[in-house]
Every structure is written in C-alpha cells, then in structure tokens.
C-alpha positions in Angstrom: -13.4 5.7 -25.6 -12.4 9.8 -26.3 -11.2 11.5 -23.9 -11.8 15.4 -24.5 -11.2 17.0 -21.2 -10.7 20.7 -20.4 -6.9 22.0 -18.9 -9.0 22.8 -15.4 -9.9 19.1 -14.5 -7.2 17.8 -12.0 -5.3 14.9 -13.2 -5.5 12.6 -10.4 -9.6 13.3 -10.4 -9.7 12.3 -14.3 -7.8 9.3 -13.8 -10.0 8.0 -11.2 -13.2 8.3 -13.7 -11.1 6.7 -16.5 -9.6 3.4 -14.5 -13.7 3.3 -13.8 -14.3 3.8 -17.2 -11.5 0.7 -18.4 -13.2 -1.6 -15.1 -16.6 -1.1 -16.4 -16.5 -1.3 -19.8 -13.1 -2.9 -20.7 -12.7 -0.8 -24.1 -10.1 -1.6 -26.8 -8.9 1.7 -27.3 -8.6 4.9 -25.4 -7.4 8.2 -27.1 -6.9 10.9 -25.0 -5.7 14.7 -26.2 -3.3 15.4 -23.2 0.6 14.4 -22.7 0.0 14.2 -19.0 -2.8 11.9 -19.0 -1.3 9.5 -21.5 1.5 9.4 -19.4 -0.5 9.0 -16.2 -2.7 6.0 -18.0 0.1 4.2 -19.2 2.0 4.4 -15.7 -1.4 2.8 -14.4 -1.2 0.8 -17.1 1.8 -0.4 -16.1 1.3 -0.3 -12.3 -1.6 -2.7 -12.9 0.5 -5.7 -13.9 -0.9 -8.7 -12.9 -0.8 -9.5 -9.1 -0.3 -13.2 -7.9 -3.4 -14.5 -7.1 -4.4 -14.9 -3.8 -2.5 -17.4 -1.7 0.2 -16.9 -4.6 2.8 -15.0 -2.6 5.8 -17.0 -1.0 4.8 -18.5 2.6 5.4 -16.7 5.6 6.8 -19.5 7.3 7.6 -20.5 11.3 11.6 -19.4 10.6 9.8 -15.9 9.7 7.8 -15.5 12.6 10.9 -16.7 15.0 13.1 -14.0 12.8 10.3 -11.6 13.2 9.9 -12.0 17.0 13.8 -11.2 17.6 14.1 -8.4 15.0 10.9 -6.9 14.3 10.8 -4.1 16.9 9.3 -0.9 15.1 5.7 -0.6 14.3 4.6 -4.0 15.7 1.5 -5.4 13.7 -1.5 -5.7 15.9 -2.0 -9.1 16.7 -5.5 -9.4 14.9 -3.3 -8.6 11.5 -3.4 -12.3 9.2 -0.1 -12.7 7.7 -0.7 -14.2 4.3 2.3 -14.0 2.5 6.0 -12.4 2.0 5.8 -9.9 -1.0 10.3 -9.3 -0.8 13.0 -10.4 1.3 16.5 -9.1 1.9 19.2 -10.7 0.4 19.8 -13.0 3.5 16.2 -14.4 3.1 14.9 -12.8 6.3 11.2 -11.3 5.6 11.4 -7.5 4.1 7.7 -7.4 3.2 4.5 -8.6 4.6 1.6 -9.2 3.0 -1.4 -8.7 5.2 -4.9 -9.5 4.5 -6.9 -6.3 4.5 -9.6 -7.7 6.8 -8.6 -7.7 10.6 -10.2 -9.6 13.2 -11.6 -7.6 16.1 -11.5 -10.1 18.6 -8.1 -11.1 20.2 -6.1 -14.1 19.3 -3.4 -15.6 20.9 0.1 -16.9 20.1 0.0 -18.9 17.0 -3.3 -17.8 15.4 -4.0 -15.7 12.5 -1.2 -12.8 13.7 2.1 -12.5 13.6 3.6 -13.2 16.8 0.6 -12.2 18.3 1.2 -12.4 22.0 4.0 -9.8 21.6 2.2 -7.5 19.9 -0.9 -7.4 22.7 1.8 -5.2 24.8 2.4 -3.0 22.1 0.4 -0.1 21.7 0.1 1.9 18.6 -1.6 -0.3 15.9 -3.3 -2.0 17.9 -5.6 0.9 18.9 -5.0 3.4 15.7 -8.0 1.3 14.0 -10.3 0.3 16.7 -13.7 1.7 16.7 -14.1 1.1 12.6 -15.1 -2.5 13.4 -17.8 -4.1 11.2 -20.7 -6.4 11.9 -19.4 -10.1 12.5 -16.3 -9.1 14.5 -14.2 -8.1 11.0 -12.4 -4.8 9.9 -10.6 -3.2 7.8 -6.7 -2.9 7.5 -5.9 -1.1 4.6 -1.8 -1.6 4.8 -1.8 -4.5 2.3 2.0 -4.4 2.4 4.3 -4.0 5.7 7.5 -3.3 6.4 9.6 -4.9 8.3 13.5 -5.2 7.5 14.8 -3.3 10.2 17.5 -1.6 8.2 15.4 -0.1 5.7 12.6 0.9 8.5 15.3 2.7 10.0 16.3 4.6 6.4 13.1 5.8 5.6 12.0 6.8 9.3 15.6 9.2 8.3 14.7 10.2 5.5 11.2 11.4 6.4 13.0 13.2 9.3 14.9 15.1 6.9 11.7 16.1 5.4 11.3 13.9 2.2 7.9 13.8 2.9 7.4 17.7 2.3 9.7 18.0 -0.6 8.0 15.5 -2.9 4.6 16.9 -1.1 5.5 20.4 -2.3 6.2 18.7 -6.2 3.0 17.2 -6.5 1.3 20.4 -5.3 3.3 22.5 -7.8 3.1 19.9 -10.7 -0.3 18.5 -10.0 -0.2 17.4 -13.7 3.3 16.5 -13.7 4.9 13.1 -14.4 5.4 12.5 -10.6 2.2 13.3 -9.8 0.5 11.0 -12.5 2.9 8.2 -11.6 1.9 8.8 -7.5 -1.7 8.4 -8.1 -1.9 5.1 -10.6 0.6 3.6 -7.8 -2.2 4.4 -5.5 -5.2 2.9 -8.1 -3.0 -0.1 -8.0 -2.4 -0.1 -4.6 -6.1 -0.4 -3.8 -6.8 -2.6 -6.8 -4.0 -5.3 -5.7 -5.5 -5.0 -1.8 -8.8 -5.6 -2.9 -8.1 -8.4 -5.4 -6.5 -10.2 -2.4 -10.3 -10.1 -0.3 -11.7 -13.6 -0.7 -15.3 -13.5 -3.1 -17.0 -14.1 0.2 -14.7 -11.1 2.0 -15.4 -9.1 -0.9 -19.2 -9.4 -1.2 -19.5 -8.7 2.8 -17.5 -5.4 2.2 -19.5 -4.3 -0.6 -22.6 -4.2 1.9 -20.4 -2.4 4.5 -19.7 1.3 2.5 -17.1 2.3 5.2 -15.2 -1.0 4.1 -15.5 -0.1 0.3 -13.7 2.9 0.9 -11.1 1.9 3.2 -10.3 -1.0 0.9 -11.2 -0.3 -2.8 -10.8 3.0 -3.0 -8.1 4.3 -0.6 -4.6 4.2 -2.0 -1.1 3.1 -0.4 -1.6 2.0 3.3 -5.4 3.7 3.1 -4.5 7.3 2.2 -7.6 8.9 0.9 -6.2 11.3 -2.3 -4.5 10.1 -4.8 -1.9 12.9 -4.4 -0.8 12.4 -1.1 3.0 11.3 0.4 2.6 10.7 3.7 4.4 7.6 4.7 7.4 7.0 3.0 7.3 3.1 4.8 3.9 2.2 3.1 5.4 3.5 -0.4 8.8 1.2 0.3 6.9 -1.1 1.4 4.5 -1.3 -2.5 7.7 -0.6 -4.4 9.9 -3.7 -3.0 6.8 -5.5 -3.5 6.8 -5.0 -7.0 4.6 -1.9 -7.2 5.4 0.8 -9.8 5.5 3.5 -7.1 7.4 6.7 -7.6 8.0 7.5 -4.3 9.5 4.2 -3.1 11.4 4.1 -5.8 13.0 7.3 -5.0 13.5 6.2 -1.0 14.9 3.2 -2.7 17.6 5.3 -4.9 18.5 7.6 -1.8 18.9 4.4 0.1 21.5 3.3 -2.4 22.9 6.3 -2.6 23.8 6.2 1.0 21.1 8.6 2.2 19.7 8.3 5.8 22.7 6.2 6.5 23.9 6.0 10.5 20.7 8.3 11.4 18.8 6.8 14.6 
C-alpha cells in the first residue's frame, strides 16, 4: 500500500482511512511520504498491542467490590455497568482500573448482579441517567467507557488538574499542531481505544451491534470513553484511566508525569 497524500488532508482524518485500510486488507507493507504520518502509524502501531482476550483481565473479585463500596465515592458506575475485569491496581492491591463491558443492561439489577455495588449506585445520579434514552432493542446499550477510574487518590489528581485547565492547554496543542507528534499519538490512542472496547464485545454482542448503527458508532468507532474526534481531550480521567491500563495514550501519560511530579497535589 502507497500512501501519496496532499499537505491539506488532516492527519487524524488519514489515519482513520489507513487503520481501515490495514483491517481490511492486512498488507505487508505501507510506505507513506510524510514524517507525521509515519510517526502517527507507528504510534498506532504501537498502541495496538495485543489486548488480553476477553475474560483475560485479573478478576474483580468480592474484596474489590467490599473496597469499592467504602472508597469509591466519585463518579459512581450505574448499577446496569458489568464489571468484567481489573485493567491496574495501586500498589496496595486495591482496584485502580475497571474494566467494564461496553454493553449496559437497561433494566435494573440489584445487589450482587452484573454491577458493581449496584444497590449503592441506584441513589446516585449522574451516570445513571447521562446514557438513558440510547437503549437498544432487547433491553441492551451502549457504554463506551471501557476503562474506569476509580483509585480515589488519582480521581482526585486529575479532577485538579483539569481544574487548572489541562484540558485547554493540550486542547489548544492539538489545534495548533494538528499534524504534530501529540496530535498523531492522541488519535491512534483513540483507534486503539475503540479497537480494544470492541474486541472485548462477545461474537454474539458484536453481531447484534452491527445491526444497531447507533451501537457501531458508540462502540467501534468512538475513541477514549466514547469521544467522537480523534483530536479531542476532554476528560483527563478516561485518558488515566487507558494509560494505567496499558494504553499508549499521550495524555494520560502526561497526567501521569504531573502526578509524579507532584502536580494537583492537596487540591480538593
């Protein structure tokens, strides 16, 4: 495959149409003419590093949801949220990182069933409405945040850092540099993002999206925690979140450094 593509295409636009290109076809060698895109492709490259199958992360176990139900007090997943997994944890073993399936239930279950302590998070409010009315046929929809945080600590340093207006800053980068190594890097974190949620659907899962176009959107081709354009910020939780699960994501990354690096630090 030869890619000869003219300085006007955006970057984030022509690596969409090649990681369709690779999916489809599979070829043995691309050549491209442009620094930025071979450094955007091999970031996606490397983003797209094998997941664990499905079923392959570490249990989420009863000590995590008994943890989770004394600790976990920001951004409470709605109840109809199935917990497959734990994609990091702090270095005392407590859950960092969720792994959610990206199909939520519509109908309510209590304590005990497919969500994480459920009957806590009926009195809860934000989630649990923020994607009602996208439900699909057979009382399933979908939930796009493949990977949640929910380490208390590091909730708290991001929801700082976005506060001191992170958010804009590396916004306002990717808007001046829309070819830039930042901005390559940001949108193969979101291709992998989508690819790694929609890997995890089950083939039945999978097939019933792909006759649902809504769902194909939401969960193939929406990047980090459902954002539609590859060039977007947004939440600096959701790109934590894919980088301490073992996402090559720029932006978690840096929230990761500035977190080191003491930023954020004692801000409520």
């Amino acid at each position: 495959v030869l890619i000869d593509v003219n300085g006007t295409r955006p970057l984030p636009a022509v690596l969409s149409v090649l990681e369709l290109v690779l999916r489809a076809f599979s070829p043995r060698l691309v050549v491209v003419k442009s620094r930025a895109l071979h450094a955007a492709l091999s970031a996606a490259r490397k983003a797209g590093t094998p997941r664990p199958p499905r079923g392959a992360y570490p249990a989420f176990t009863p000590s995590d949801e008994a943890w989770l139900l004394r600790h976990h007090r920001a951004k409470v997943l709605d109840s109809r949220v199935r917990v497959v997994g734990v994609a990091a944890r702090t270095a005392e073993g407590t859950p960092a990182v969720l792994v959610c399936y990206p199909l939520r239930m519509t109908e309510r279950c209590g304590a005990g069933a497919d969500g994480t302590h459920a009957a806590r998070r009926e009195t809860r409010g934000g989630s649990a409405n923020k994607w009602r009315g996208g439900a699909l046929a057979g009382g399933r929809d979908p939930w796009p945040n493949l990977f949640w945080l929910v380490d208390p600590r590091l909730f708290q340093r991001a929801s700082a850092l976005e506060h001191e207006g992170r958010v804009q800053q590396w916004q306002r980068e990717v808007a001046a540099e829309p070819q830039g190594e930042f901005a390559a890097a940001l949108a193969a974190a979101h291709h992998e993002y989508g690819s790694a949620r929609w890997a995890l659907l089950s083939d039945a899962d999978r097939e019933y999206c792909l006759g649902q176009p809504w769902a194909v959107e939401a969960l193939r081709d929406a990047g980090v925690g459902g954002l539609r354009y590859t060039s977007q910020v947004k939440c600096l939780h959701a790109h934590l979140a894919h980088a301490l699960a073992g996402g090559a994501n720029p932006v978690g990354e840096r929230v990761l450094r500035l977190v080191r690096e003491g930023e954020g630090e004692g801000r409520q």
